[in-house]
mmCIF entry with sequence, helices, sheets and N, C-alpha, C, O atoms, coordinates in Angstrom:
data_MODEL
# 
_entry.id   MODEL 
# 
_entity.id                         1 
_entity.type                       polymer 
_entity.pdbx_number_of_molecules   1 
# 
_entity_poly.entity_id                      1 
_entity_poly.type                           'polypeptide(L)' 
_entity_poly.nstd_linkage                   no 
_entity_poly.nstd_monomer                   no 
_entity_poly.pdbx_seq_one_letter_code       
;(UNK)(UNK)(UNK)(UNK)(UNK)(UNK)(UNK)(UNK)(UNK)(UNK)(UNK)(UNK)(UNK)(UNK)(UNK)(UNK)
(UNK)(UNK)(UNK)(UNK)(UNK)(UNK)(UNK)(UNK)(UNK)(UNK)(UNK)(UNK)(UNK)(UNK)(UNK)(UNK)
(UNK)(UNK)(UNK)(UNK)(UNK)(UNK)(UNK)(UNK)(UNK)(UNK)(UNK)(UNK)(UNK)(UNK)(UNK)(UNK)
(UNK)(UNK)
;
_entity_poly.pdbx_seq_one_letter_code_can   XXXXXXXXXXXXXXXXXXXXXXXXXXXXXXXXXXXXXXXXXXXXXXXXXX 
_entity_poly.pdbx_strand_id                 A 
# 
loop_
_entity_poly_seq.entity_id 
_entity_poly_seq.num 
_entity_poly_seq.mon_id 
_entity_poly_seq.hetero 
1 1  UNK n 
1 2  UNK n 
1 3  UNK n 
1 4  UNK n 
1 5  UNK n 
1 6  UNK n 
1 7  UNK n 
1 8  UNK n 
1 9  UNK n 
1 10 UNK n 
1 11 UNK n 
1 12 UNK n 
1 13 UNK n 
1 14 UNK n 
1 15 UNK n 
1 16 UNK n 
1 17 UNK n 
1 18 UNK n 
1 19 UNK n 
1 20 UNK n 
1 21 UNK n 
1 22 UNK n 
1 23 UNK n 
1 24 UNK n 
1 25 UNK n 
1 26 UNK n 
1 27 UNK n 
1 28 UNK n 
1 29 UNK n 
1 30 UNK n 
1 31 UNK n 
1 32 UNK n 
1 33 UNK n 
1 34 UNK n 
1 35 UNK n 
1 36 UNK n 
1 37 UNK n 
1 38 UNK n 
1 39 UNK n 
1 40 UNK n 
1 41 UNK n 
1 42 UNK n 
1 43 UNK n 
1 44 UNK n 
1 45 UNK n 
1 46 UNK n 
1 47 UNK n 
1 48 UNK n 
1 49 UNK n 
1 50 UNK n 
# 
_struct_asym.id          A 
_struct_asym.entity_id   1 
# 
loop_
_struct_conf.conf_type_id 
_struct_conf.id 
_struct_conf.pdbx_PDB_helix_id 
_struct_conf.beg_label_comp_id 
_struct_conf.beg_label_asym_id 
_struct_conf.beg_label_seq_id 
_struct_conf.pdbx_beg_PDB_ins_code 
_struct_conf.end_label_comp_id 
_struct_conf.end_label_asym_id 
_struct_conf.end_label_seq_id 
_struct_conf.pdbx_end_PDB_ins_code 
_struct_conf.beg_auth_comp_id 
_struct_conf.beg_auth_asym_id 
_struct_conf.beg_auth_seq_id 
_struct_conf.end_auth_comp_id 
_struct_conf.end_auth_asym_id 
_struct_conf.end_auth_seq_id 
_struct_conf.pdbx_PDB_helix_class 
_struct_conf.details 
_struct_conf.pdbx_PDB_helix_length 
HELX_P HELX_P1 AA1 UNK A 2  ? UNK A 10 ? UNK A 2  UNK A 10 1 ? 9  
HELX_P HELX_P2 AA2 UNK A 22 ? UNK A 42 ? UNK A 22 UNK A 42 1 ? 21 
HELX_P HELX_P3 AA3 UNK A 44 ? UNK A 47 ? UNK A 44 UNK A 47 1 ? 4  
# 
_struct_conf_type.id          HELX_P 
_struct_conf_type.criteria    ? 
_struct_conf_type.reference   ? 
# 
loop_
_atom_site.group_PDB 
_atom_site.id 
_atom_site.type_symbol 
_atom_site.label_atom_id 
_atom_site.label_alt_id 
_atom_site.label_comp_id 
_atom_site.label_asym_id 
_atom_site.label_entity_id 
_atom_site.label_seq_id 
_atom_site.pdbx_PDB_ins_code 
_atom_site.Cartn_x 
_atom_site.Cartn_y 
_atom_site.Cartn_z 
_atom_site.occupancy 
_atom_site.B_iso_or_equiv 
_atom_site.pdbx_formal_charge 
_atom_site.auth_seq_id 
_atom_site.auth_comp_id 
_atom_site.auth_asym_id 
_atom_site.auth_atom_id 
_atom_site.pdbx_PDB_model_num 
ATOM 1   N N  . UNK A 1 1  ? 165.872 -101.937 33.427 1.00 0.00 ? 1  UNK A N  1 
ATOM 2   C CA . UNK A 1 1  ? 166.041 -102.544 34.753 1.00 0.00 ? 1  UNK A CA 1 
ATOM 3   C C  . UNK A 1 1  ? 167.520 -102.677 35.104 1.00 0.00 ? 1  UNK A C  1 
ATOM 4   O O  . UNK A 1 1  ? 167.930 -102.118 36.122 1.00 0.00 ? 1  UNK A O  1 
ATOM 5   N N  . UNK A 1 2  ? 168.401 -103.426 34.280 1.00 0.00 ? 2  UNK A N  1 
ATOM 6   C CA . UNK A 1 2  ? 169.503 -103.358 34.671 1.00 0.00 ? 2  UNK A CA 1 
ATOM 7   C C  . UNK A 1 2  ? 170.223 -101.664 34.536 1.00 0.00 ? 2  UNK A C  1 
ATOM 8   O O  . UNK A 1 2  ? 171.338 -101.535 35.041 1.00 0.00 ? 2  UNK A O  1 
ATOM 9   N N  . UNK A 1 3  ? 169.772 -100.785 34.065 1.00 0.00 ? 3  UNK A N  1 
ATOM 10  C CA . UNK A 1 3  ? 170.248 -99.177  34.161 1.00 0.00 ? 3  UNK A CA 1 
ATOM 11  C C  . UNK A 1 3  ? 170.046 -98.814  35.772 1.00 0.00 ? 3  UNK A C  1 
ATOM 12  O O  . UNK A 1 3  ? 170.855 -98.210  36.477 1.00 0.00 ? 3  UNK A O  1 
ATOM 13  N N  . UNK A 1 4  ? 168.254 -99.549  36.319 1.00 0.00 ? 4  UNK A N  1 
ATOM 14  C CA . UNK A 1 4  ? 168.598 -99.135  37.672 1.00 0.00 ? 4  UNK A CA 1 
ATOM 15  C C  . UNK A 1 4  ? 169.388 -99.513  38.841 1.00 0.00 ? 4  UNK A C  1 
ATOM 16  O O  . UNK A 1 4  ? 169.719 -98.821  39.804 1.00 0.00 ? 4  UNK A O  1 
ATOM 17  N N  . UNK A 1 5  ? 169.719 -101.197 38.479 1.00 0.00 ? 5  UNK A N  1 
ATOM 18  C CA . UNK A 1 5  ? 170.620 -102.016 39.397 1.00 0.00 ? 5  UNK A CA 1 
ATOM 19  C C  . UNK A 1 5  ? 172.040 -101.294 38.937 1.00 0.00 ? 5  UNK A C  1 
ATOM 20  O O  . UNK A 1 5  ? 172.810 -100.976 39.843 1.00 0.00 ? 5  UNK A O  1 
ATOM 21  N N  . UNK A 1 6  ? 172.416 -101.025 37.568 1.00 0.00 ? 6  UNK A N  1 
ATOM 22  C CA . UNK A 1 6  ? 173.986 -100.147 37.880 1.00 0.00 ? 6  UNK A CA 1 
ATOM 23  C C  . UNK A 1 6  ? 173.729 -99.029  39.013 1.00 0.00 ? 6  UNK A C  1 
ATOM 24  O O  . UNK A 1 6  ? 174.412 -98.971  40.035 1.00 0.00 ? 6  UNK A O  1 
ATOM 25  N N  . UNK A 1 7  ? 172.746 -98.213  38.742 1.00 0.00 ? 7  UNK A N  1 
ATOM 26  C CA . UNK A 1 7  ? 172.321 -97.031  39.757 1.00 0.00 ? 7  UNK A CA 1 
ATOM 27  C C  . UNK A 1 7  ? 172.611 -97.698  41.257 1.00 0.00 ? 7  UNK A C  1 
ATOM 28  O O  . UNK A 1 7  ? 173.620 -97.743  41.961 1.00 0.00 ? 7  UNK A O  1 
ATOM 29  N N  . UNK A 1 8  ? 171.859 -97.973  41.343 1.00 0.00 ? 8  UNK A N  1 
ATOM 30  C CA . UNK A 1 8  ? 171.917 -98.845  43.028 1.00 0.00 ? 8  UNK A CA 1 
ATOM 31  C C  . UNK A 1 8  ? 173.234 -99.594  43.204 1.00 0.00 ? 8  UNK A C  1 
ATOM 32  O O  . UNK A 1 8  ? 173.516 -99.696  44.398 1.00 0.00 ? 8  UNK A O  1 
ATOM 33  N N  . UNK A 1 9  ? 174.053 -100.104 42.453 1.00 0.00 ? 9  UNK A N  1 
ATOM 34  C CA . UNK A 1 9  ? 175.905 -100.197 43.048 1.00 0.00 ? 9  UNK A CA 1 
ATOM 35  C C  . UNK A 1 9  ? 176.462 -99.414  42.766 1.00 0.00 ? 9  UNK A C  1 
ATOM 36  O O  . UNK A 1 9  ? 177.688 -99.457  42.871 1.00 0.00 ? 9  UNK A O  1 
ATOM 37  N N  . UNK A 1 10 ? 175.579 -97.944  42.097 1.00 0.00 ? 10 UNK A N  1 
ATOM 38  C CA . UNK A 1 10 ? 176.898 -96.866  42.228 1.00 0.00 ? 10 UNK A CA 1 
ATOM 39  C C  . UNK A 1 10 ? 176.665 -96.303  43.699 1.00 0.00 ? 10 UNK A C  1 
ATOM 40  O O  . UNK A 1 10 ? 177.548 -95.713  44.321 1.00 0.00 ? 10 UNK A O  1 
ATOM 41  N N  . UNK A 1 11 ? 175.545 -96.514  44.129 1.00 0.00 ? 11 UNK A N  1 
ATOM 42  C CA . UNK A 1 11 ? 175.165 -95.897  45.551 1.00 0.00 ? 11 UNK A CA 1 
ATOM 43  C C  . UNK A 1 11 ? 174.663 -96.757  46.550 1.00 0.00 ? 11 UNK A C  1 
ATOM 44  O O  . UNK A 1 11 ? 173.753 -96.650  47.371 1.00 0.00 ? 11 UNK A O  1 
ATOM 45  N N  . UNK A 1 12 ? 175.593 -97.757  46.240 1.00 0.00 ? 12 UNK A N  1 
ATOM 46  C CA . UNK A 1 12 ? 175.871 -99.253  47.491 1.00 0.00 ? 12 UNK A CA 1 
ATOM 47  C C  . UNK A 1 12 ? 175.290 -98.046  48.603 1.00 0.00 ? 12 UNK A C  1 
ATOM 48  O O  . UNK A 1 12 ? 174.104 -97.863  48.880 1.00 0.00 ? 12 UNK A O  1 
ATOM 49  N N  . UNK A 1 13 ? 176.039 -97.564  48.949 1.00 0.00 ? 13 UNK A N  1 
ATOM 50  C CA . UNK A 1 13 ? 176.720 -97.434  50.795 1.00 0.00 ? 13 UNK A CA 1 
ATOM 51  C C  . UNK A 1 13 ? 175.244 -96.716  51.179 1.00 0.00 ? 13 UNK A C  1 
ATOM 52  O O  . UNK A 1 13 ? 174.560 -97.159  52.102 1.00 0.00 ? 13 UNK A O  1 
ATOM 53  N N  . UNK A 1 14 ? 174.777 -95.412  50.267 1.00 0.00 ? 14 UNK A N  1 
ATOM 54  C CA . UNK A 1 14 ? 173.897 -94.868  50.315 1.00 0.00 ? 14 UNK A CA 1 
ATOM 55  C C  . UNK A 1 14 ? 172.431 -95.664  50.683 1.00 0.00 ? 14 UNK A C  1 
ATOM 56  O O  . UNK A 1 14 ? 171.931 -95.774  51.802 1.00 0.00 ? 14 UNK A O  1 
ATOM 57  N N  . UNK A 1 15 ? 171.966 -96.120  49.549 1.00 0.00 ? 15 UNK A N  1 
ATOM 58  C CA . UNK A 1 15 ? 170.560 -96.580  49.475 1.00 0.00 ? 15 UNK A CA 1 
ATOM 59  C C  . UNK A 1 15 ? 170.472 -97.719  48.821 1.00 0.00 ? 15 UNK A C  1 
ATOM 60  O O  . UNK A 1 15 ? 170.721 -97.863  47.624 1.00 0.00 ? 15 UNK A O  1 
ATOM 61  N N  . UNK A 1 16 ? 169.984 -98.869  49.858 1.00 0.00 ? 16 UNK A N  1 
ATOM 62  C CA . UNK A 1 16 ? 170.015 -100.209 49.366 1.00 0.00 ? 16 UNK A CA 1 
ATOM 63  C C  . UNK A 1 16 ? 168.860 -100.370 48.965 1.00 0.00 ? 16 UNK A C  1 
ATOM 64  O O  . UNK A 1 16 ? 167.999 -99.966  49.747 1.00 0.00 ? 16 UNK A O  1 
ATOM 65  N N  . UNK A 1 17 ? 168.462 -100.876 47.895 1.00 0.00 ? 17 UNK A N  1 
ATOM 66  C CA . UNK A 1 17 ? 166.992 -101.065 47.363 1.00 0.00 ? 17 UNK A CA 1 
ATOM 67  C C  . UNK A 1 17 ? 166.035 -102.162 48.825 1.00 0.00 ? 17 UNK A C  1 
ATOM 68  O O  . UNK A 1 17 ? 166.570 -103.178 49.269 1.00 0.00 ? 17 UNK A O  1 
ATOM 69  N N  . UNK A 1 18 ? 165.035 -101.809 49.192 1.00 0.00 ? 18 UNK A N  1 
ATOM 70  C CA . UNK A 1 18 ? 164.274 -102.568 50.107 1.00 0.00 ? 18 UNK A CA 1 
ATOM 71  C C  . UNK A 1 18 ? 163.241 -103.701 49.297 1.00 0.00 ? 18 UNK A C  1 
ATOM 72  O O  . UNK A 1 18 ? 162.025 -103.641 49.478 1.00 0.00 ? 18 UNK A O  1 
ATOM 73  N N  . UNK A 1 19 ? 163.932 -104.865 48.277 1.00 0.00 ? 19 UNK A N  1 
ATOM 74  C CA . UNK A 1 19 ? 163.443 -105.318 47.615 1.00 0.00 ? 19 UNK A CA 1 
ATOM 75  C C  . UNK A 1 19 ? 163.310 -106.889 48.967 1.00 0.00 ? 19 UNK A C  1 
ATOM 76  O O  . UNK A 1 19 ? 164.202 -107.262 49.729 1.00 0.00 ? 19 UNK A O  1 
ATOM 77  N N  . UNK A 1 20 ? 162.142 -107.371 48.843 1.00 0.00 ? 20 UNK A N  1 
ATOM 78  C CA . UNK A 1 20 ? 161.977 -108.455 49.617 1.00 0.00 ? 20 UNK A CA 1 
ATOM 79  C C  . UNK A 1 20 ? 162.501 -109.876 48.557 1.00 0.00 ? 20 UNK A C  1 
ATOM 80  O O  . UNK A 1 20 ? 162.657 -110.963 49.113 1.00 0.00 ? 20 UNK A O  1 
ATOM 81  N N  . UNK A 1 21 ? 162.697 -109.774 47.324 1.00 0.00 ? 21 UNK A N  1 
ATOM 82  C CA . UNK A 1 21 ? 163.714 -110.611 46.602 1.00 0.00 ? 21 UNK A CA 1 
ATOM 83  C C  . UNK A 1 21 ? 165.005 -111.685 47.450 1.00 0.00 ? 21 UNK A C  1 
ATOM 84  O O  . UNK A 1 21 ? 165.944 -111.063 47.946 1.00 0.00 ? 21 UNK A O  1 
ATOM 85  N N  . UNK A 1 22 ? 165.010 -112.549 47.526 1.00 0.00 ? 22 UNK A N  1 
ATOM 86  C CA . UNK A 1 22 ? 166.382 -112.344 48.007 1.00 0.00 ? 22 UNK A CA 1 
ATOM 87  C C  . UNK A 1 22 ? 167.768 -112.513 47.157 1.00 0.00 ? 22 UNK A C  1 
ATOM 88  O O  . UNK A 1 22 ? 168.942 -112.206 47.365 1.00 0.00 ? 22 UNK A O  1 
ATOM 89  N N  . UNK A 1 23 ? 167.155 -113.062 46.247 1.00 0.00 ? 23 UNK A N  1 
ATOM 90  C CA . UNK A 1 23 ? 168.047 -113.204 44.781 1.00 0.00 ? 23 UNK A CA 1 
ATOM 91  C C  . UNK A 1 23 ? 168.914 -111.253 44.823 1.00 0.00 ? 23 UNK A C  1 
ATOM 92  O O  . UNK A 1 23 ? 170.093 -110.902 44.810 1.00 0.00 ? 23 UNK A O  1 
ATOM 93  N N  . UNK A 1 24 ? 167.700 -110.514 44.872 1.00 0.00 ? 24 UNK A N  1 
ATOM 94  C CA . UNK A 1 24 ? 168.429 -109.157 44.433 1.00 0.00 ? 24 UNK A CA 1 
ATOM 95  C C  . UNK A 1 24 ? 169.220 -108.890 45.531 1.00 0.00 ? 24 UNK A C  1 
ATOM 96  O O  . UNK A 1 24 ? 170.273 -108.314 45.256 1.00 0.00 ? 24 UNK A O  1 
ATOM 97  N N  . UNK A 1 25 ? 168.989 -109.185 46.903 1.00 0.00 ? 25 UNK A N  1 
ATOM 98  C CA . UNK A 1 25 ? 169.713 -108.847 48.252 1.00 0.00 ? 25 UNK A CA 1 
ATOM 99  C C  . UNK A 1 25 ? 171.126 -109.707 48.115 1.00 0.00 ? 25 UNK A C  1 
ATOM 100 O O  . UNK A 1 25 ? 172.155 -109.136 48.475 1.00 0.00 ? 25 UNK A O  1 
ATOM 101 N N  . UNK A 1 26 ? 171.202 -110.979 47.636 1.00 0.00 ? 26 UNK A N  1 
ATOM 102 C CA . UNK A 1 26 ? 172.773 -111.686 47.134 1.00 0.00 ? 26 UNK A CA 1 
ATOM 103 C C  . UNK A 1 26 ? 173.102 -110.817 45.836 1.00 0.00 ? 26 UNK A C  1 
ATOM 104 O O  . UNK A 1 26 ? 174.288 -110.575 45.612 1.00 0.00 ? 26 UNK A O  1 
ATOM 105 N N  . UNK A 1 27 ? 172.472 -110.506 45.277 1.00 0.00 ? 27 UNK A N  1 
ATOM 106 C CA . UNK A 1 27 ? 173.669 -109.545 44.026 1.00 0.00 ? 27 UNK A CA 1 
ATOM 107 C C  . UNK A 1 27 ? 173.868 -108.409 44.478 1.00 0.00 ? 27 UNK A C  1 
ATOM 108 O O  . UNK A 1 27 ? 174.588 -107.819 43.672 1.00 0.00 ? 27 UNK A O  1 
ATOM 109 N N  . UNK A 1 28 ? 173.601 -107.714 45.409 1.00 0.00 ? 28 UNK A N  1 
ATOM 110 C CA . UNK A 1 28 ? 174.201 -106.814 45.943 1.00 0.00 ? 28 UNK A CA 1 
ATOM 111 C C  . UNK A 1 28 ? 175.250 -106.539 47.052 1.00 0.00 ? 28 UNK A C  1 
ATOM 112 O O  . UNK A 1 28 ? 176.111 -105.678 47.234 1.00 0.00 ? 28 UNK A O  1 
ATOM 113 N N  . UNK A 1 29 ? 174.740 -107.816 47.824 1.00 0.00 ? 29 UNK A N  1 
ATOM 114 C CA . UNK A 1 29 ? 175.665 -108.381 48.649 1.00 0.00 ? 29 UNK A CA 1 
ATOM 115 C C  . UNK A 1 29 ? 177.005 -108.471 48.118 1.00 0.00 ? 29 UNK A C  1 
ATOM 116 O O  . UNK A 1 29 ? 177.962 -107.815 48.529 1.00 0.00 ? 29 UNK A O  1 
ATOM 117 N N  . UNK A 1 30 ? 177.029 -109.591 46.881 1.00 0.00 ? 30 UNK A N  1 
ATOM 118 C CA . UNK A 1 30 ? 177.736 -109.802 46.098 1.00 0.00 ? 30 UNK A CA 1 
ATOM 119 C C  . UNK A 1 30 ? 178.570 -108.736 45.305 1.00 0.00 ? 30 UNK A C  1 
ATOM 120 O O  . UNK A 1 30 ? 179.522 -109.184 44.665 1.00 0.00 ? 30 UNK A O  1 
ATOM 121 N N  . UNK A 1 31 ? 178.305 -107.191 45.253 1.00 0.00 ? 31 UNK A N  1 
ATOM 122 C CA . UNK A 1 31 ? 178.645 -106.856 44.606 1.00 0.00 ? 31 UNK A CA 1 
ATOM 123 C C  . UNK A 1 31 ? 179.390 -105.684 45.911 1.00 0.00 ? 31 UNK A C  1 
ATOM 124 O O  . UNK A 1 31 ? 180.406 -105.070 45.584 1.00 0.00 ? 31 UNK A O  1 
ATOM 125 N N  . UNK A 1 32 ? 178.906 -105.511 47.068 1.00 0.00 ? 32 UNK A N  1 
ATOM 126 C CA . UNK A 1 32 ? 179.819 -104.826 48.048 1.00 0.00 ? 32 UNK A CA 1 
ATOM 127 C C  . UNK A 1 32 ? 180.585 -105.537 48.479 1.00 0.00 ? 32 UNK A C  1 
ATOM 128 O O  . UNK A 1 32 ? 181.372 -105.019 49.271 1.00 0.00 ? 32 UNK A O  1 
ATOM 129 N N  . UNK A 1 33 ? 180.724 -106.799 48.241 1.00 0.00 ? 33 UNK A N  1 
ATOM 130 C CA . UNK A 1 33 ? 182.318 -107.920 48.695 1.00 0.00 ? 33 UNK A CA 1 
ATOM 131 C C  . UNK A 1 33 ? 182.989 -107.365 47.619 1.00 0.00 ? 33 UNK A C  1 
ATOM 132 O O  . UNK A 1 33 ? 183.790 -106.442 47.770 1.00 0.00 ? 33 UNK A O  1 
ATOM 133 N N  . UNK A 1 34 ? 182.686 -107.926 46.386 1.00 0.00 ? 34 UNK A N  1 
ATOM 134 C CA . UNK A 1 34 ? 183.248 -107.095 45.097 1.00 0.00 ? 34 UNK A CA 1 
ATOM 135 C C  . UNK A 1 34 ? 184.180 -105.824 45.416 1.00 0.00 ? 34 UNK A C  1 
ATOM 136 O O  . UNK A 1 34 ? 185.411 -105.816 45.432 1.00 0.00 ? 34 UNK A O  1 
ATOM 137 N N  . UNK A 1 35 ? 183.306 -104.748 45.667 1.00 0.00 ? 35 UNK A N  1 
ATOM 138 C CA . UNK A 1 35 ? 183.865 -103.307 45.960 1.00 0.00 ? 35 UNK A CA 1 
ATOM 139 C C  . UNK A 1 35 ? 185.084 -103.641 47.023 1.00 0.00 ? 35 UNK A C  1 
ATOM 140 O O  . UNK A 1 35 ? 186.284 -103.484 46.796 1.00 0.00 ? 35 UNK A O  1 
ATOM 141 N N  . UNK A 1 36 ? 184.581 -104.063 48.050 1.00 0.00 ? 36 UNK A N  1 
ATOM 142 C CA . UNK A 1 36 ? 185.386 -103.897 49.302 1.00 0.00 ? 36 UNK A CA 1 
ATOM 143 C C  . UNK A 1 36 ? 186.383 -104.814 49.134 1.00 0.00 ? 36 UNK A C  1 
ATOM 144 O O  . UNK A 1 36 ? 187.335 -104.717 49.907 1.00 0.00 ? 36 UNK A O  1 
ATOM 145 N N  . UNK A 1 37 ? 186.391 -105.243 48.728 1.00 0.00 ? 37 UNK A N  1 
ATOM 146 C CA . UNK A 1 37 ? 187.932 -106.326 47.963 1.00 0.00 ? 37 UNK A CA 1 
ATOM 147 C C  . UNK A 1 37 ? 189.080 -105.446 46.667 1.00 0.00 ? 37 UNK A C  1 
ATOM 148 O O  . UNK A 1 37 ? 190.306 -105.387 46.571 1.00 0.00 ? 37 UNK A O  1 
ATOM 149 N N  . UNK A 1 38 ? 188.104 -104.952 45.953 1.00 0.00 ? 38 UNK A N  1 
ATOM 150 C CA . UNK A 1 38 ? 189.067 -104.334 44.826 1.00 0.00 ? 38 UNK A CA 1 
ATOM 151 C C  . UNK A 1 38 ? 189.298 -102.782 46.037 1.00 0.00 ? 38 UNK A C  1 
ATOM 152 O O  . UNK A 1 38 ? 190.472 -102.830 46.405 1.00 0.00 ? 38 UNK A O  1 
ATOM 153 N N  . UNK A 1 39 ? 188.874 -102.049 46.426 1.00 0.00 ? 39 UNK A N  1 
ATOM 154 C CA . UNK A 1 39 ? 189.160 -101.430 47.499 1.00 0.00 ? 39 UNK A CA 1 
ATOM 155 C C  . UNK A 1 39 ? 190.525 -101.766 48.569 1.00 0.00 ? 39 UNK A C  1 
ATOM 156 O O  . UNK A 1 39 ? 191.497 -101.034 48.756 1.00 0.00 ? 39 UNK A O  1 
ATOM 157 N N  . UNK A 1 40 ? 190.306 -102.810 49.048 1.00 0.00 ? 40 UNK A N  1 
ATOM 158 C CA . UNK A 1 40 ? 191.274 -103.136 49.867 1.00 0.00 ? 40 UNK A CA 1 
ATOM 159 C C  . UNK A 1 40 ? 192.534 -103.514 49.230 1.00 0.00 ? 40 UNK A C  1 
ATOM 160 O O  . UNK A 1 40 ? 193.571 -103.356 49.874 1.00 0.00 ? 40 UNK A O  1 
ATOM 161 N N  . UNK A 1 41 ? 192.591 -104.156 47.641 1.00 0.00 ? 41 UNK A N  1 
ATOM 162 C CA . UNK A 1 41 ? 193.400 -104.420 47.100 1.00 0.00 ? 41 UNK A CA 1 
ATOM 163 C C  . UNK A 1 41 ? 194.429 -103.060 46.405 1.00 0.00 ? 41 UNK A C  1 
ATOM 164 O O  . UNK A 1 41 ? 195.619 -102.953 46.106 1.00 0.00 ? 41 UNK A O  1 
ATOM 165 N N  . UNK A 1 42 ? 193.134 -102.090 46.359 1.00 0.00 ? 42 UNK A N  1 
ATOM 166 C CA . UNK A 1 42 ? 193.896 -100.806 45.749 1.00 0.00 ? 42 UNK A CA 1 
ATOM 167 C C  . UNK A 1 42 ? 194.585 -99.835  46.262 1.00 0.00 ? 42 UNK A C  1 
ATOM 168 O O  . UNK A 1 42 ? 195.379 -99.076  45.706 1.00 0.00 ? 42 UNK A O  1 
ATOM 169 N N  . UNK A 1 43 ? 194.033 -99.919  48.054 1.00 0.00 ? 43 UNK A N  1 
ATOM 170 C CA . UNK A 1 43 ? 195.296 -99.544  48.832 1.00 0.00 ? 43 UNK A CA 1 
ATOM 171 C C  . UNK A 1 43 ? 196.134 -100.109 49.360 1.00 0.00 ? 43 UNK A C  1 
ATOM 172 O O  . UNK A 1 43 ? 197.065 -99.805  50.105 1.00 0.00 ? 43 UNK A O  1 
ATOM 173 N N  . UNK A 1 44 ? 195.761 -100.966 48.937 1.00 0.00 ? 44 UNK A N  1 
ATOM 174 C CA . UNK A 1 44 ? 197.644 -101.752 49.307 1.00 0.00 ? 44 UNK A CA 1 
ATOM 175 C C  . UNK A 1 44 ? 198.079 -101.458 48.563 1.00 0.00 ? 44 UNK A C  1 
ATOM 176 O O  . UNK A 1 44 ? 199.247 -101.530 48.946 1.00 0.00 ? 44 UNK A O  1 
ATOM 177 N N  . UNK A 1 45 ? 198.121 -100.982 47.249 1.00 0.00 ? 45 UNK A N  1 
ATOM 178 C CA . UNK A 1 45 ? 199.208 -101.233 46.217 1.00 0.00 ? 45 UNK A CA 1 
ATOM 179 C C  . UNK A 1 45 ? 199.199 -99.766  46.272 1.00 0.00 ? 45 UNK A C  1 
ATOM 180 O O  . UNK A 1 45 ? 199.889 -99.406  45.318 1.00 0.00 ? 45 UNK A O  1 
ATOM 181 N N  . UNK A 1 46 ? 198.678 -98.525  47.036 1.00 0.00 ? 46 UNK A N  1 
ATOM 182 C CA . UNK A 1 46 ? 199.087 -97.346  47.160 1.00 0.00 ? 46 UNK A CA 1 
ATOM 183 C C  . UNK A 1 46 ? 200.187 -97.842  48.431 1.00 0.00 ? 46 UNK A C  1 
ATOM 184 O O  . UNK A 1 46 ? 201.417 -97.813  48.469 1.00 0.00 ? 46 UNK A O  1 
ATOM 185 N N  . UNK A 1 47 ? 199.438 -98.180  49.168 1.00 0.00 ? 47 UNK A N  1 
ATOM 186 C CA . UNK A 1 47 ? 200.802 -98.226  50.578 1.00 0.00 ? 47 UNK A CA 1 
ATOM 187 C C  . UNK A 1 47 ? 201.542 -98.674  50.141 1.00 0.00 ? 47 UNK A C  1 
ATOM 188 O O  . UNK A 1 47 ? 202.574 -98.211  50.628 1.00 0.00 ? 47 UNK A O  1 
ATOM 189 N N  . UNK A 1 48 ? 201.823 -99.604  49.208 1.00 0.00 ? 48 UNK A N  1 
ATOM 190 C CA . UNK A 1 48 ? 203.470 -100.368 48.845 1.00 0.00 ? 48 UNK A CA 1 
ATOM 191 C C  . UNK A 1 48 ? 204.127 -99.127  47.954 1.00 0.00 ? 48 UNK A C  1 
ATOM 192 O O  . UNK A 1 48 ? 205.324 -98.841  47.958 1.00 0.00 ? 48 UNK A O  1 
ATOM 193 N N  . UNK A 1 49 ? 203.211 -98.525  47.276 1.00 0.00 ? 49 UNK A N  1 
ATOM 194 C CA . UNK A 1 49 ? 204.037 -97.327  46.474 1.00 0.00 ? 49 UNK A CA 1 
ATOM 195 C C  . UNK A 1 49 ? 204.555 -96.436  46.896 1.00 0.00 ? 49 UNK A C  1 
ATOM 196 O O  . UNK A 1 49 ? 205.286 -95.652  46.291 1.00 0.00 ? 49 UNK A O  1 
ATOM 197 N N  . UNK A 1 50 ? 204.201 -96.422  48.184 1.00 0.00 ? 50 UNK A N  1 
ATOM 198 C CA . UNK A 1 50 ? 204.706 -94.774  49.180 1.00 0.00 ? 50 UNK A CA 1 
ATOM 199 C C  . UNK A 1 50 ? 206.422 -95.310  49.030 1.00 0.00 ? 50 UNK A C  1 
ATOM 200 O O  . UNK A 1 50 ? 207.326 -94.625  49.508 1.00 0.00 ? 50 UNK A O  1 
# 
């Protein structure tokens, strides 16, 4: 189970599991703030390197 939840945040953007859970809908939630934070953090520190 957790082999398929890594699966499903490697393919956030793609295909969100349609689980009526809502526990699983906050850890995923949770885990595209995640992305989109270390994301935003990692181009900044390309733009400061230019």
């Amino acid at each position: 189970q957790s082999t398929e939840k890594k699966f499903f945040f490697k393919m956030l953007g793609c295909c969100i599991p349609r689980d009526p859970s809502k526990q699983t809908n906050k850890m995923i939630n949770e885990a595209l703030e995640r992305e989109r934070k270390e994301l935003n953090s990692e181009s900044k520190l390309l733009l400061l390197g230019k």
